[in-house]
MARMARLUM-677221 format. One record per residue (C-alpha): x, y, z. Coordinates in steps of 0.25 Angstrom, whole numbers, always signed. Example, Ala and Ser with C-alpha at 12.3 -4.5 7.8 and 13.67 -1.06 7.14 Angstrom:
BEGIN
SITE/X/Y/Z
SITE/+49/-18/+31
SITE/+55/-4/+29
END
This chain:
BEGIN
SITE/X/Y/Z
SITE/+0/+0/+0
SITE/+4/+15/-3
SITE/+2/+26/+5
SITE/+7/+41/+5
SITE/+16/+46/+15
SITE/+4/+54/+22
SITE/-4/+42/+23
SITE/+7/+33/+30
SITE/+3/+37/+44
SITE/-12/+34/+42
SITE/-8/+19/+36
SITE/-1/+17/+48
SITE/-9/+20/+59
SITE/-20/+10/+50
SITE/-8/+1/+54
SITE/+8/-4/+49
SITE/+9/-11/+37
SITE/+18/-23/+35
SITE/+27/-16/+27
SITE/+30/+1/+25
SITE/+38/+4/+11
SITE/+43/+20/+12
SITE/+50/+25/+1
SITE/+50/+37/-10
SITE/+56/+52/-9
SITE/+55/+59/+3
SITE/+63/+53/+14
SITE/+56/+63/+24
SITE/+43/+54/+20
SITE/+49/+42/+21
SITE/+56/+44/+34
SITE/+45/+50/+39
SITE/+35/+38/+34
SITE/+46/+28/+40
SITE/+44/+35/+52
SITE/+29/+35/+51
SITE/+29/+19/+51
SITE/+40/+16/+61
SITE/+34/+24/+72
SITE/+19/+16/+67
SITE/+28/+3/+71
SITE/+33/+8/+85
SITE/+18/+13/+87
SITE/+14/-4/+87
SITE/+25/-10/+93
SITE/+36/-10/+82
SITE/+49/-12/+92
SITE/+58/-18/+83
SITE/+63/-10/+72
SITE/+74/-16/+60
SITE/+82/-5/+50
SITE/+87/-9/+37
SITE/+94/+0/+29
SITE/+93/-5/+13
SITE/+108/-2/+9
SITE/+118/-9/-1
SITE/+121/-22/+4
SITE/+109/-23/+11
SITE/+104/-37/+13
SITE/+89/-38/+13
SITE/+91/-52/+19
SITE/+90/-44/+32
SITE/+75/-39/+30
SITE/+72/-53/+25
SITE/+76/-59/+36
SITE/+70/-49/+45
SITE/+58/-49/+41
SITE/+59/-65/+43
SITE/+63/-64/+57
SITE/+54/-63/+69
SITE/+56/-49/+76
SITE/+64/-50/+88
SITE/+60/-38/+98
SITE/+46/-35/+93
SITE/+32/-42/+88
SITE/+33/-30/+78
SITE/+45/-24/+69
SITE/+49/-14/+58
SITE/+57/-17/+48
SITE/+63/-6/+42
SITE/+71/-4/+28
SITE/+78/+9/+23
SITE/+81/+8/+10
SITE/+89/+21/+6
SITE/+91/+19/-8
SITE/+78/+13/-12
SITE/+84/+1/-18
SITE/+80/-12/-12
SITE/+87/-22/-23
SITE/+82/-35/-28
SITE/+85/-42/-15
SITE/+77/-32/-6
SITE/+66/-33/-16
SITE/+66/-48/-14
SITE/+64/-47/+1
SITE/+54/-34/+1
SITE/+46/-42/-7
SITE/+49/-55/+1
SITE/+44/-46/+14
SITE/+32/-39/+6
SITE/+26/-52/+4
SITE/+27/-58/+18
SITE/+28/-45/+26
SITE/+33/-52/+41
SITE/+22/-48/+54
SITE/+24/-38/+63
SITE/+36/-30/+55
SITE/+34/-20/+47
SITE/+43/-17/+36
SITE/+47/-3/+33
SITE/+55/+2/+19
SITE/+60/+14/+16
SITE/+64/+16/+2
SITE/+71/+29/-2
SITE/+74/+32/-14
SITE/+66/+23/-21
SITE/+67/+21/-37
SITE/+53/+21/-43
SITE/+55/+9/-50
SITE/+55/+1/-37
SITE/+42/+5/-32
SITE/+38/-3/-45
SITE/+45/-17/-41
SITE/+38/-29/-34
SITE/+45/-26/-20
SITE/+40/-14/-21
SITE/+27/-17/-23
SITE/+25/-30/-13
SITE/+30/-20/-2
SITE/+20/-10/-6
SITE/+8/-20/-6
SITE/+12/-27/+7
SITE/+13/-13/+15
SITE/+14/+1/+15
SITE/+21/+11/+5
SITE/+23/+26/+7
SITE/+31/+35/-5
SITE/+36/+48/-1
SITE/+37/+59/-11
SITE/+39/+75/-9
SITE/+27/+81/-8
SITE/+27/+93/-18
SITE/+19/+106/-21
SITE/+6/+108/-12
SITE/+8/+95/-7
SITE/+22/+100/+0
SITE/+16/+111/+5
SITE/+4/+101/+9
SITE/+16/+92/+16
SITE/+22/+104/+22
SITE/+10/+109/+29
SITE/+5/+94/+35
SITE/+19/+95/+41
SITE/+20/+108/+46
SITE/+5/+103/+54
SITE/+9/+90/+58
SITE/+21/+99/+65
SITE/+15/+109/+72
SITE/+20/+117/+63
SITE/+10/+131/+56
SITE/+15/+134/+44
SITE/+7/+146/+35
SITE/+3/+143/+23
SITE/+14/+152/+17
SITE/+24/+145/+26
SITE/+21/+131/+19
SITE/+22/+139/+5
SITE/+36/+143/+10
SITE/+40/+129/+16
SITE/+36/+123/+5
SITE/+46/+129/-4
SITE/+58/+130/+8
SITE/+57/+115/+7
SITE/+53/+110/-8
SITE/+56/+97/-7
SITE/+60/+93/+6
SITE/+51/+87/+15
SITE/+63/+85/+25
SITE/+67/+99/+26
SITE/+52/+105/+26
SITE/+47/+94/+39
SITE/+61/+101/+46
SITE/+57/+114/+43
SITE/+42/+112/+47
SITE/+48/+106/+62
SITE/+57/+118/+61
SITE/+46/+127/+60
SITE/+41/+120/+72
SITE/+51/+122/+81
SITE/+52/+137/+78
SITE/+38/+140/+77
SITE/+30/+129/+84
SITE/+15/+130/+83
SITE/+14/+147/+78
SITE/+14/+147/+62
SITE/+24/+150/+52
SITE/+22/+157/+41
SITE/+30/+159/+28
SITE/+40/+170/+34
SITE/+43/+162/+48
SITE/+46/+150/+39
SITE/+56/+157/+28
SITE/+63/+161/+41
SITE/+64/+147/+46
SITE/+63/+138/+35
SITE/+77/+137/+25
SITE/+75/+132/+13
SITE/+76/+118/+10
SITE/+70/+116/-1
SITE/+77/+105/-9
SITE/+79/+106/-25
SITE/+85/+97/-33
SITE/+86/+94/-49
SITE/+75/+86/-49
SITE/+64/+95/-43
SITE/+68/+106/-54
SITE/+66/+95/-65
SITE/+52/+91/-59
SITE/+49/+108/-57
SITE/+52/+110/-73
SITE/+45/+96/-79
SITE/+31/+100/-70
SITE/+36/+114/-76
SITE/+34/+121/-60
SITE/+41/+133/-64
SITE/+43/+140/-52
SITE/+48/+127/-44
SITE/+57/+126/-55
SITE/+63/+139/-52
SITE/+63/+136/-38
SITE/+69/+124/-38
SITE/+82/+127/-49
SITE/+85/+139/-38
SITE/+84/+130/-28
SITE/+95/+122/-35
SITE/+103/+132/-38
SITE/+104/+137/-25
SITE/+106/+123/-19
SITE/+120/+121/-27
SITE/+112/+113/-39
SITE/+124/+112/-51
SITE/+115/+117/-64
SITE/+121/+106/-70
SITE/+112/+98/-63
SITE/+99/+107/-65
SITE/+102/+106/-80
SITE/+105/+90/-80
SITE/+93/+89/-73
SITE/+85/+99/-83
SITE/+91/+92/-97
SITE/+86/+79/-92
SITE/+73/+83/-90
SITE/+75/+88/-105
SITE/+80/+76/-110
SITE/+68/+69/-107
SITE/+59/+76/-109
SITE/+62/+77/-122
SITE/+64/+62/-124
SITE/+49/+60/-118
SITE/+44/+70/-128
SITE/+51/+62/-140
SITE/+45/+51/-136
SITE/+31/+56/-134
SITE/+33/+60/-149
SITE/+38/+47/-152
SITE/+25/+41/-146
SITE/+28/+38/-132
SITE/+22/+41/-121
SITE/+29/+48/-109
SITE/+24/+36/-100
SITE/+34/+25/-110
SITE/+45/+37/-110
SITE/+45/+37/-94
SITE/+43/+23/-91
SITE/+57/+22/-103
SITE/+63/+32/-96
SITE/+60/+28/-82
SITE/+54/+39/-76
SITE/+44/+39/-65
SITE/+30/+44/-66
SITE/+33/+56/-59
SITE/+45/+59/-70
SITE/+34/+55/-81
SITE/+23/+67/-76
SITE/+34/+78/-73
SITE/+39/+74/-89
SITE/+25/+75/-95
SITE/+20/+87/-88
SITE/+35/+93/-94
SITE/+33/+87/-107
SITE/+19/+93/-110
SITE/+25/+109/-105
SITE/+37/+108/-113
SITE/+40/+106/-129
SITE/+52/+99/-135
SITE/+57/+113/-140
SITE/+58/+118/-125
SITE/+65/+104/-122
SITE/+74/+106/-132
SITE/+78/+120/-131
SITE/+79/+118/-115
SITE/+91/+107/-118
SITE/+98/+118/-125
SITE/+95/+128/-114
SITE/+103/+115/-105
SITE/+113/+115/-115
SITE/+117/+129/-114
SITE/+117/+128/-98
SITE/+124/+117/-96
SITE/+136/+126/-106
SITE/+134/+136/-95
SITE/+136/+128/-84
SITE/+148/+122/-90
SITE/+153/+135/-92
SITE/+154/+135/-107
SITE/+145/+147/-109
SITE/+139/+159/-98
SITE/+128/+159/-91
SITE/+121/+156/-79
SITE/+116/+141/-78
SITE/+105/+143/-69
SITE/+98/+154/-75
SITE/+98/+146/-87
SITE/+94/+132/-80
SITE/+82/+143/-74
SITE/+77/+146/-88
SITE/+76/+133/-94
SITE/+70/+128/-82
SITE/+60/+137/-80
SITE/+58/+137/-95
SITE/+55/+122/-93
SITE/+48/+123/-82
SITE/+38/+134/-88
SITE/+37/+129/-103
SITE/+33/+143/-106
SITE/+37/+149/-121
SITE/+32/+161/-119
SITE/+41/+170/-129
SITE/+47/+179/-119
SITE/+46/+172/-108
SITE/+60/+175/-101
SITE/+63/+160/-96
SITE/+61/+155/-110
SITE/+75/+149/-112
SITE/+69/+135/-119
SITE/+62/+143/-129
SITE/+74/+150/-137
END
């Protein structure tokens, strides 16, 4: 069974399942959620508790035999397995399955998988843990439903925050739900139950929000102009090499361009992505790009790259990230307006 992060706490109190399965992208969320189920197995008389931590070498014979022993110490026990890099192999997938299928009494078996590749979720392991228990995904909460997060968090800490104060935190800690939870037990402290509003937080609250290549290339395919320009500053302030904004940009091009040849050729964007490997997120961002922007703007944004990438390998003058701002907002924004002054794709 699959539940959402937020409904975790409700499942449990309806009782513990025989097997917890944690994994995705927000290890806020998943230590929090591991934290969720172990203090759900102290609250019925879980007293023995064993820890394996999933690195290379790691010989899955242990949890076999585990699981086939009688616990020692307690009627009840939680298994519990960290798995860092998300990779189990095929002899942890031969005893996850094993366990899924007979899951022992009285134990409860938790698994934390970070960084999981999205072709795992697909695989039988995967699925017989999933079906025999409890599985909870963790994913960044974005846009209003951020804000939404931000707010159930400042309440559930005491914490009164104005409505101008979430606007405010919100973009202080883009991306970060580690850094915003801090912030809001920060805020706390200081300010107890009396409310903060937006100037109170500017003066307390230092910005973490946390930029990286990939949020700029998901800004300019959903062609969210303004966060775009927020998050290409960001990079440049944090020490970002335009080298790597402009790999990450030309990519982007490059395959967008090779979708659009094959939507010419007759094949839909579903066979080019499943060719391709690319998750269904990947796919939607794409298409959305792909109905904004013609292969003319593709092709004369390559060019603009090409004329960075001389600048910032000094062979001609200018300044790179001016020039990674134009075409970036140009993409972002589609706009061929004649006159427009961030017009660089269209010369």
């Amino acid at each position: 069974m699959k539940v959402k992060f937020n409904q975790l706490a409700t499942q449990l109190k309806s009782g513990l399942a025989p097997i917890y399965l944690l994994y995705g992208d927000e290890p806020l969320q998943l230590a929090e959620a591991a934290d969720m189920i172990r203090r759900a197995c102290r609250e019925r008389g879980f007293e023995e508790r064993q820890v394996y931590a999933v690195l290379p070498g790691f010989d899955w014979n242990l949890l076999a035999g585990e699981a086939d022993a009688l616990s020692l110490f307690s009627a009840n026990r939680l298994l519990e397995v960290r798995v860092p890099e998300g990779k189990v192999g095929k002899e942890g997938a031969r005893v996850l399955t094993h366990y899924a299928e007979r899951p022992p009494e009285d134990t409860v078996l938790l698994l934390t998988l970070e960084n999981l590749a999205s072709g795992e979720q697909k695989k039988r392991w995967f699925a017989c843990l999933e079906a025999a228990g409890v599985a909870v995904q963790t994913r960044s909460p974005e846009g209003r439903d951020f804000k939404a997060w931000l707010a159930h968090r400042a309440k559930s800490r005491d914490v009164r925050l104005h409505p101008e104060a979430v606007q405010l935190l919100a973009v202080r800690t883009e991306g970060n739900l580690l850094a915003a939870a801090q912030e809001i037990d920060k805020l706390y402290v200081l300010y107890g139950g009396a409310e903060v509003d937006a100037d109170r937080l500017a003066e307390t609250v230092a910005d973490s929000a946390r930029f990286d290549v990939f949020d700029l290339t998901e800004a300019l395919l959903s062609g969210q102009v303004h966060r775009v320009d927020r998050t290409l500053a960001g990079l440049r302030a944090e020490g970002m090499a335009p080298a790597v904004v402009l790999w990450a940009i030309t990519r982007e091009l490059r395959l967008l361009l090779q979708l659009g040849e094959d939507r010419r050729r007759g094949v839909s964007i579903t066979e080019s992505c499943r060719r391709l490997r690319l998750w269904e997120r990947r796919r939607i961002q794409l298409e959305r790009a792909l109905k904004r922007l013609r292969r003319f703007q593709l092709h004369a944004a390559i060019k603009s790259a090409a004329r960075i990438d001389a600048v910032i390998k000094g062979r001609v003058g200018g300044d790179a990230w001016a020039q990674l701002r134009d075409v970036c907002l140009a993409l972002a924004s589609g706009d061929t307006t004649p006159g427009n002054p961030e017009k660089l794709l269209y010369e």
